[in-house]
ZABADREN-726409 format. One record per residue (C-alpha): x, y, z. Coordinates in steps of 0.25 Angstrom, whole numbers, always signed. Example, Ala and Ser with C-alpha at 12.3 -4.5 7.8 and 13.67 -1.06 7.14 Angstrom:
% ZABADREN-726409
  east north    up
   +49   -18   +31
   +55    -4   +29
This chain:
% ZABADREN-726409
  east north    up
  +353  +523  +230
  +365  +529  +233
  +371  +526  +249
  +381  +536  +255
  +388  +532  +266
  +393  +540  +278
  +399  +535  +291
  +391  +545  +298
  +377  +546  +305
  +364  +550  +299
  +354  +558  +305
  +341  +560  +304
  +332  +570  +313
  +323  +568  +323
  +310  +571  +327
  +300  +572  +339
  +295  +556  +341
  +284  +555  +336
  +279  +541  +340
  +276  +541  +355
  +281  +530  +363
  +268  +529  +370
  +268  +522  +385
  +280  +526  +394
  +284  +523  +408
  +295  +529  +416
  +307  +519  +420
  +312  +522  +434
  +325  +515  +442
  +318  +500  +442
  +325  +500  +428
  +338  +500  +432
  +335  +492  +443
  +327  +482  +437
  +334  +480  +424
  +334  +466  +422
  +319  +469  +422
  +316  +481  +418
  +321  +483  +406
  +315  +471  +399
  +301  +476  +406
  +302  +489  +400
  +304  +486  +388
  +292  +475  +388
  +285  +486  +393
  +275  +492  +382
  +279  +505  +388
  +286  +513  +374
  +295  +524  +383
  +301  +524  +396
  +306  +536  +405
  +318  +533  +412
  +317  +538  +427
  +325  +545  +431
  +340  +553  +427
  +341  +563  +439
  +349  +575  +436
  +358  +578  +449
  +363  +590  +454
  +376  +590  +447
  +369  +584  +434
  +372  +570  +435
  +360  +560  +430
  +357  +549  +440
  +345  +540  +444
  +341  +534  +458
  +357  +539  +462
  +364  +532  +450
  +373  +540  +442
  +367  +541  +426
  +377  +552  +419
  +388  +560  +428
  +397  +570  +423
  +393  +568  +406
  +395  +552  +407
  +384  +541  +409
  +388  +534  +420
  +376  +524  +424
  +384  +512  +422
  +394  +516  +432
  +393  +518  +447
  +397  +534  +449
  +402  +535  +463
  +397  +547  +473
  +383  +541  +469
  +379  +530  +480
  +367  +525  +472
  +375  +524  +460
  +374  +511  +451
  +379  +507  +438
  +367  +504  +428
  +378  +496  +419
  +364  +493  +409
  +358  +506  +411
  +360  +508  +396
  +357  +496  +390
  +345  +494  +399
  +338  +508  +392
  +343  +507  +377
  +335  +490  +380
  +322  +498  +383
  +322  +504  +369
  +329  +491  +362
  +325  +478  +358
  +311  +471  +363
  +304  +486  +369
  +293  +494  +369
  +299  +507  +374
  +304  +517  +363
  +308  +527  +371
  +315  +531  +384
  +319  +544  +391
  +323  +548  +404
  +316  +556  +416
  +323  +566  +425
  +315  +571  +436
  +303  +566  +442
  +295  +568  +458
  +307  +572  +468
  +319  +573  +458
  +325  +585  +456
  +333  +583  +445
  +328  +595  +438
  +333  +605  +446
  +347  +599  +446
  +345  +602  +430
  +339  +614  +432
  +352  +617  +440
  +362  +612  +431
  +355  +619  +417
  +357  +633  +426
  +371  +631  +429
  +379  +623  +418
  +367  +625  +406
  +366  +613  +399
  +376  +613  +388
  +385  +601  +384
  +394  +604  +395
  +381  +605  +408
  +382  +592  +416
  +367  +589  +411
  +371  +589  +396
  +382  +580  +398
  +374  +570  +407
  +362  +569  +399
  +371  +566  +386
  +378  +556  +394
  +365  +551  +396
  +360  +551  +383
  +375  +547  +377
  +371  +534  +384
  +356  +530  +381
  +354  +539  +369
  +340  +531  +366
  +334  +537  +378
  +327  +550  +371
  +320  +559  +383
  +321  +565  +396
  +308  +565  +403
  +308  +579  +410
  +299  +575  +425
  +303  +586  +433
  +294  +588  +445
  +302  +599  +453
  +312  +610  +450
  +304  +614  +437
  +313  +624  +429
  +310  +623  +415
  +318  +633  +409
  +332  +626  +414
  +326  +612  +413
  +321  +614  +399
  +336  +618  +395
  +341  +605  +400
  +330  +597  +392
  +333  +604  +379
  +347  +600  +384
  +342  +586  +385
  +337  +587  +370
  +350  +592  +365
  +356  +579  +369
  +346  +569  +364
  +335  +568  +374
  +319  +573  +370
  +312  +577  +385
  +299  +574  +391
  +291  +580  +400
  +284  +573  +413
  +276  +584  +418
  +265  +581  +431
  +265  +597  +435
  +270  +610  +432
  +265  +611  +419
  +271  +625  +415
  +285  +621  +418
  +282  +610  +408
  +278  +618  +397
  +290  +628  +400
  +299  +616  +401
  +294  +610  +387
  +293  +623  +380
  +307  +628  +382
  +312  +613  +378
  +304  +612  +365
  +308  +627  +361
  +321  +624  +362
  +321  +610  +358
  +307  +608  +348
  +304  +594  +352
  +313  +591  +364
  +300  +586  +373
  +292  +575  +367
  +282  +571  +379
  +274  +575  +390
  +275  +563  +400
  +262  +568  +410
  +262  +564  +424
  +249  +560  +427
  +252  +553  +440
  +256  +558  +455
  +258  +573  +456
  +252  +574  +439
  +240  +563  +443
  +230  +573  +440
  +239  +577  +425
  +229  +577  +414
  +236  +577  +399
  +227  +586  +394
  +234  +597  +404
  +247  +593  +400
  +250  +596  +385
  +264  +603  +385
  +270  +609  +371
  +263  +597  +364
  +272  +585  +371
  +264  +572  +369
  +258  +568  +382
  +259  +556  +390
  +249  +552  +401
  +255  +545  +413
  +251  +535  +424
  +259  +532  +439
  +262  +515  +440
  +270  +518  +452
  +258  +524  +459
  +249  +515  +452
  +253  +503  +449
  +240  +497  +447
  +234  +507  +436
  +227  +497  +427
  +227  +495  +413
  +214  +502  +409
  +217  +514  +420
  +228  +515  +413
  +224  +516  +398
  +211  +524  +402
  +219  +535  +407
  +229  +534  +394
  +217  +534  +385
  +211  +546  +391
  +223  +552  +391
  +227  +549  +376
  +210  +555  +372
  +209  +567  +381
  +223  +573  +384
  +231  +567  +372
  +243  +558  +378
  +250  +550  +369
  +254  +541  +379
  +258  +536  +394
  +267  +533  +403
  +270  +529  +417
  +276  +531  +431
  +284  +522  +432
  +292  +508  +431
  +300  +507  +443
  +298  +494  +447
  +292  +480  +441
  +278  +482  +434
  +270  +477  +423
  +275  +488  +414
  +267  +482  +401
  +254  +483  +410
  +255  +498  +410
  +262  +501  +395
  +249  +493  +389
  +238  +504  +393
  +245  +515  +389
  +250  +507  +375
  +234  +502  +372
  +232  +518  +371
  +242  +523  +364
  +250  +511  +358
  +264  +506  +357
  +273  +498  +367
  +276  +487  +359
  +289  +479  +362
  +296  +478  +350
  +311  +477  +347
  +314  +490  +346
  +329  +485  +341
  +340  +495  +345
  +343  +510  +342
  +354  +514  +335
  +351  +526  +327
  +348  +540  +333
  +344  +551  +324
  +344  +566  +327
  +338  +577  +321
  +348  +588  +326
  +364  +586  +325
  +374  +583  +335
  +362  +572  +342
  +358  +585  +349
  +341  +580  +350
  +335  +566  +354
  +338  +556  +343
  +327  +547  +336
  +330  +532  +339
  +332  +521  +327
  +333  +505  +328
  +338  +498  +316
  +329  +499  +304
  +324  +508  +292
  +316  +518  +293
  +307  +525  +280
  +304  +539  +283
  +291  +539  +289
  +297  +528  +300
  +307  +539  +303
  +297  +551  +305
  +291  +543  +315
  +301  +541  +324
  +303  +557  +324
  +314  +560  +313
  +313  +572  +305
  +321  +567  +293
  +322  +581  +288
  +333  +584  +301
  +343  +573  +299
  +353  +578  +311
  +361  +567  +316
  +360  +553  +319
  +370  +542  +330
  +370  +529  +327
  +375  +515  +334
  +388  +509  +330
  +386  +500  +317
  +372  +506  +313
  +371  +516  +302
  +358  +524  +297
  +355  +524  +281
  +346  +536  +278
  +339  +536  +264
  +335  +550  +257
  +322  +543  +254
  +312  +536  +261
  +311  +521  +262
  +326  +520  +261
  +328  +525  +248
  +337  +537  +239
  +351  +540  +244
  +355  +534  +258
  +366  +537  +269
  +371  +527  +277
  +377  +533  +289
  +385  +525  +300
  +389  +534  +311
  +385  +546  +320
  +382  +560  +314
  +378  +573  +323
  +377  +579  +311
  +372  +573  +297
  +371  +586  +291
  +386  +585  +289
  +384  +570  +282
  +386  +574  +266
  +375  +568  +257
  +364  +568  +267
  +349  +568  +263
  +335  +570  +268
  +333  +557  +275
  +321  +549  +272
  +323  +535  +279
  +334  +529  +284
  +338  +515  +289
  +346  +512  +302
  +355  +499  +300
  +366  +492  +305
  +381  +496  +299
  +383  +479  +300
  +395  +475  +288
  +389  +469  +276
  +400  +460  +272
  +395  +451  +284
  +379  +449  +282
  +376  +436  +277
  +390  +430  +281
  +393  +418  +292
  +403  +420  +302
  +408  +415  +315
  +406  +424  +325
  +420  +424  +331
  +424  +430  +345
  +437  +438  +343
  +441  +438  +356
  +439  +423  +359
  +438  +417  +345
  +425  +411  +348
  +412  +411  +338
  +398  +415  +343
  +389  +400  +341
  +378  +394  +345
  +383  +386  +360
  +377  +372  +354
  +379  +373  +338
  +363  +375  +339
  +350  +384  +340
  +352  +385  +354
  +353  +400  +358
  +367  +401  +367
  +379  +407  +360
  +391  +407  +363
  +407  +410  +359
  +412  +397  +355
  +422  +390  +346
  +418  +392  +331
  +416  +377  +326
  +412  +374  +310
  +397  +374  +312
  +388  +384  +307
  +385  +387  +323
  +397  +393  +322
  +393  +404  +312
  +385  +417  +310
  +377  +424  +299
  +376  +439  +299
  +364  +442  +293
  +359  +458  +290
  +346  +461  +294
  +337  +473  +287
  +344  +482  +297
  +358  +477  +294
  +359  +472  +307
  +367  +457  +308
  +359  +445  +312
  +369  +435  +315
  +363  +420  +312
  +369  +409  +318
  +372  +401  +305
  +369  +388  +313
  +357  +390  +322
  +352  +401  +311
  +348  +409  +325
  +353  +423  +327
  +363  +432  +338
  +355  +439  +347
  +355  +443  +361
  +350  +435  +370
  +336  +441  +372
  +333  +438  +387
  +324  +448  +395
  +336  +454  +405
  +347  +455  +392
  +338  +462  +385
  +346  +462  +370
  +355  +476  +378
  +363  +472  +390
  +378  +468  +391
  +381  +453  +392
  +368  +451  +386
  +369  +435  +377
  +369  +432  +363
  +361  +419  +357
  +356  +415  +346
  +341  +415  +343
  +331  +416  +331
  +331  +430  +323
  +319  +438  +327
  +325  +451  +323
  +328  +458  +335
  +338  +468  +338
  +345  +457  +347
  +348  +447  +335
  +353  +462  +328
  +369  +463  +326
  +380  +472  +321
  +394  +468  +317
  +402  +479  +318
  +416  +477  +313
  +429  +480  +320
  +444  +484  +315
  +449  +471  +319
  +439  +462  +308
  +430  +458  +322
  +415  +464  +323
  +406  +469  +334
  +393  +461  +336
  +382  +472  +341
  +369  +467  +346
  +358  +478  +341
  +349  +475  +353
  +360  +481  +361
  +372  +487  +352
  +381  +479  +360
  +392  +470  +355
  +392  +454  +355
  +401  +449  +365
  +407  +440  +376
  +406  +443  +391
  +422  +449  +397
  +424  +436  +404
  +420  +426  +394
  +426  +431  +382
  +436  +421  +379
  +428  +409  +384
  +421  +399  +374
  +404  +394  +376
  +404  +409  +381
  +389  +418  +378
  +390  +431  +370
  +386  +444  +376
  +382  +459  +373
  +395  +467  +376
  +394  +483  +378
  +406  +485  +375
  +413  +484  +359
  +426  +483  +367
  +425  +470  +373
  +435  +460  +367
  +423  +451  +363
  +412  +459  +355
  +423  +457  +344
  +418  +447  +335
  +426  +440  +321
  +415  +436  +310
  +421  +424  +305
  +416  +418  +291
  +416  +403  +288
  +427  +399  +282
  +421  +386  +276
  +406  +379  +273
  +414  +369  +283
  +412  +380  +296
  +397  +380  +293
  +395  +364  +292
  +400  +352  +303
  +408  +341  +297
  +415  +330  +301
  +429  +332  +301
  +441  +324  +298
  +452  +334  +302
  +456  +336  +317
  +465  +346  +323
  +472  +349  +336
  +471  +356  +345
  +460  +366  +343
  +466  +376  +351
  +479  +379  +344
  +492  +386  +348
  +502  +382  +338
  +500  +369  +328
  +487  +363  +324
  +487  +348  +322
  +477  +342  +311
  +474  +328  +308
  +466  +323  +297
  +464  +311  +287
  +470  +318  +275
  +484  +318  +269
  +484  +330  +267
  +474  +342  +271
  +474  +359  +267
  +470  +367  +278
  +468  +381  +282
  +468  +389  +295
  +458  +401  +293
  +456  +411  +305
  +443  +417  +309
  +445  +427  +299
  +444  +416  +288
  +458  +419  +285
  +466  +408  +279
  +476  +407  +290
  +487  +395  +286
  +483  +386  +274
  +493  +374  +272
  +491  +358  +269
  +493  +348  +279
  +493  +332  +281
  +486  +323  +291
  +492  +327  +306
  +498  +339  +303
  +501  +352  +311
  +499  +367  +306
  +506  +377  +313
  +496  +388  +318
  +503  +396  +329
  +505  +409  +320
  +490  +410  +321
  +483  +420  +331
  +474  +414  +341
  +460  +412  +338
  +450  +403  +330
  +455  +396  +318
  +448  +384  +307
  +457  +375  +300
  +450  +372  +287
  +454  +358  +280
  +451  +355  +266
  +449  +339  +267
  +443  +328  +256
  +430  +328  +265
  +428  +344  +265
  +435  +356  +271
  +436  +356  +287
  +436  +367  +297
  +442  +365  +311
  +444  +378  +321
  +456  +380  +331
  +459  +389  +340
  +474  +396  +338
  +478  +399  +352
């Protein structure tokens, strides 16, 4: 087999979903609110899609939601407090909170946004705006909703609920507009059927394929809504049920009405109005699931691959996790393998696309962004393809210590034991001390503590959720998960970045504890903090792995400029190694001598003796 390799990105191309996530539920403010909560019940859910509720388009194009500020002038501003907006806040986990509802332990796949809705006229601001400025890449709405989609690509739809200011032509100009940068639309229709079927037509003429779904009120002013009535340019159809009027619709009301629905009118699943405050949100995903399946929680690992059918990432993307995927795997998920366009990929992942199917014939391994793979030399007809981390080789199977740059600590188990608490401590010459970095089928690292034999992970409680800043690390038994999954990503300086695939954020310590020892080791978001960077340290003798009694003492430990050693031997050949494993002074000495170390730079040293009894390895620290 013969492997070319580019450090570009692949594509392949993309096609219409065509498995249906099948029980939905729109997702109103009590998210944000509630986040501690509600993201863990969400994703425990059942329900396989959520609509985010709502990005309200103002009069002079800025996105907000209940008066906080979402994207203003071209930049996504959420995590920031804009002032002039009184009810402004800043949603510091906004981003970390949506990308966890499709990652890890979840049973949602899929998640879009809603503008519009009873008493919102976010419409006719679009309407406004689409007649005066167009919607070119210089119109406030194209660069809002890329700032938007620049920061939670995963969210693949825009759910049209207009219910005043209906204007199709201009509003359907903004929605293939919407396509251009990545997002697919769906409709929510309760009235006004011809403006619906104008609306859909001129998107899907201009766009084939841009709308995917019908999302039917049958509820409030749409409660007499029959989905036999509502067949619109052949969108699949979703039949629909009010929880905020009627909390207490029971499970059998609920999967009669979905069953009838799915016999005589054709749905292929439903949703719901709405989650906006705490409910028994499995109760009302398991009737609609028992009719039309799904809503397993699963880990759904993390994306970090998006494929394209159409250069420059001009359409919505198709989603993959880590893994490999024969031909007939990638259909499913709605690639037409005969329109390889363009492909973005994480940092440290790269995609092998095979000429044949079952990862077989010539192969391309491709590492970096591409708008355009037509321009990649050598390119084939893609028939499967793998998506695997870029992790170095020349570290799997290998034992190090894990060694803090910044304070010279090591990642070790608090107690030299099973126990889970981790901390950054001084190395000492136990196998606690050390780490394997084993390569799994995707080439992701799980680092084994060579002690405990337990692995890294993020701690995995219910508010932490494996994605948020200052999330913990322990150690714990290997199920697999995409918490226990790592890349090491090496730097200029020799150090490496530790990134958790859960979260794709870096192994760190908090900003004010960096330098303190018995310290816990956090998610940082930031590669730029001083102590994601992290020194793999090999063993520099059988001797670091195994206790033993020792006959050699030294003073101090913390050293600024000699070392004093005392031992029963006459005379003793010793060497100073650095965390590097670099042989740093080599000399012989007698009983009670001193070795001059002050040309050393500060950090974490091991004195290796060579004695009648054996070789012994004592650290200290050069100040």
């Amino acid at each position: 087999m013969q492997i070319k390799k580019y450090c570009v990105t692949v594509i392949l191309s993309l096609l219409t979903i065509s498995l249906l996530a099948d029980s939905g539920i729109y997702i109103c403010g009590h998210f944000r609110r509630d986040r501690t909560r509600t993201v863990t019940a969400l994703k425990a859910s059942g329900f396989t899609f959520g609509i985010i509720f709502n990005v309200h388009v103002e009069a002079d194009g800025t996105l907000t939601t209940d008066g906080e500020v979402i994207c203003k002038d071209g930049q996504y501003v959420f995590d920031q407090i804009i002032a002039g907006y009184n009810s402004d806040k800043a949603q510091v986990n906004y981003v970390d909170d949506v990308n966890s509802l499709l990652s890890g332990n979840t049973s949602i796949q899929r998640l879009e946004y809603c503008i519009g809705g009873w008493g919102n006229h976010a419409y006719q601001n679009i309407t406004n705006l689409v007649n005066a400025q167009g919607t070119g890449t210089s119109s406030i709405l194209y660069r809002n909703f890329k700032a938007l989609k620049d920061a939670i690509p995963a969210v693949i739809a825009v759910n049209n609920d207009i219910e005043h200011d209906y204007e199709a032509n201009s509003q359907a100009r903004f929605h293939i507009m919407l396509y251009d940068l990545g997002f697919k639309t769906t409709i929510a229709p309760y009235t006004n059927k011809s403006y619906w079927e104008s609306f859909v037509r001129q998107v899907e003429i201009a766009r084939p394929g841009a709308v995917d779904r019908n999302y039917l009120q049958c509820y409030g002013g749409g409660s007499g809504n029959n989905p036999a009535n509502w067949k619109i340019e052949n969108l699949p159809i979703y039949g629909s049920r009010d929880i905020e009027a009627n909390p207490n619709l029971s499970h059998e009301e609920i999967k009669n009405t979905m069953t009838n629905w799915k016999n005589n009118a054709g749905i292929v699943g439903g949703f719901y109005w709405n989650y906006n405050y705490d409910r028994d949100l499995k109760r009302f995903s398991a009737p609609i699931n028992e009719v039309f399946g799904g809503g397993e929680v699963i880990d759904r690992s993390r994306i970090v691959a998006m494929l394209y059918p159409v250069t420059d990432y001009k359409v919505p993307q198709v989603n993959f996790v880590p893994g490999s995927y024969t031909k007939a795997q990638i259909q499913s998920k709605g690639l037409d393998l005969t329109k390889f366009a363009a492909v973005k990929l994480e940092e440290g992942f790269q995609i092998v696309v095979y000429q044949q199917d079952n990862f077989e014939g010539d192969s391309l391994i491709i590492t970096t962004n591409t708008p355009d793979i037509s321009k990649l030399s050598g390119i084939f007809a893609v028939n499967s393809l793998r998506v695997l981390a870029n992790n170095p080789e020349d570290l799997v199977g290998k034992d190090f210590m894990i060694q803090n740059k910044q304070s010279g600590f090591v990642i070790k188990p608090s107690r030299n034991g099973p126990a889970p608490t981790l901390y950054q401590m001084t190395a000492d010459s136990t196998n606690f001390s050390l780490w394997t970095f084993e390569s799994d089928e995707n080439r992701l690292f799980k680092i084994v503590n060579k002690g405990s034999k337990k692995v890294l992970q993020v701690v995995n409680s219910q508010f932490a959720d494996y994605m948020h800043d200052g999330a913990g690390f322990e150690q714990a038994n290997d199920e697999g998960k995409s918490n226990q999954r790592f890349l090491a990503l090496p730097q200029q300086d020799g150090s490496y970045k530790l990134i958790v695939l859960s979260s794709l954020k870096y192994v760190g310590i908090e900003e004010s504890k960096q330098m303190r020892e018995k310290v816990g080791l956090v998610q940082r978001q930031s590669a730029k903090a001083a102590s994601t960077d992290w020194l793999l340290v090999a063993a520099v003798s059988s001797n670091v792995h195994t206790p033993m009694q020792k006959d050699i003492q030294i003073y101090p430990h913390l050293v600024e400029n000699k070392i004093h050693i005392a031992c029963p031997y006459d005379c003793l050949n010793i060497k100073i190694i650095d965390m590097q494993a670099n042989v740093r002074i080599e000399q012989q000495i007698s009983n009670n001598s001193s070795i001059d170390v002050s040309m050393l730079s500060p950090g974490l040293y091991f004195l290796q003796c060579y004695t009648p009894k054996g070789d012994e390895v004592i650290k200290f620290i050069k100040k």
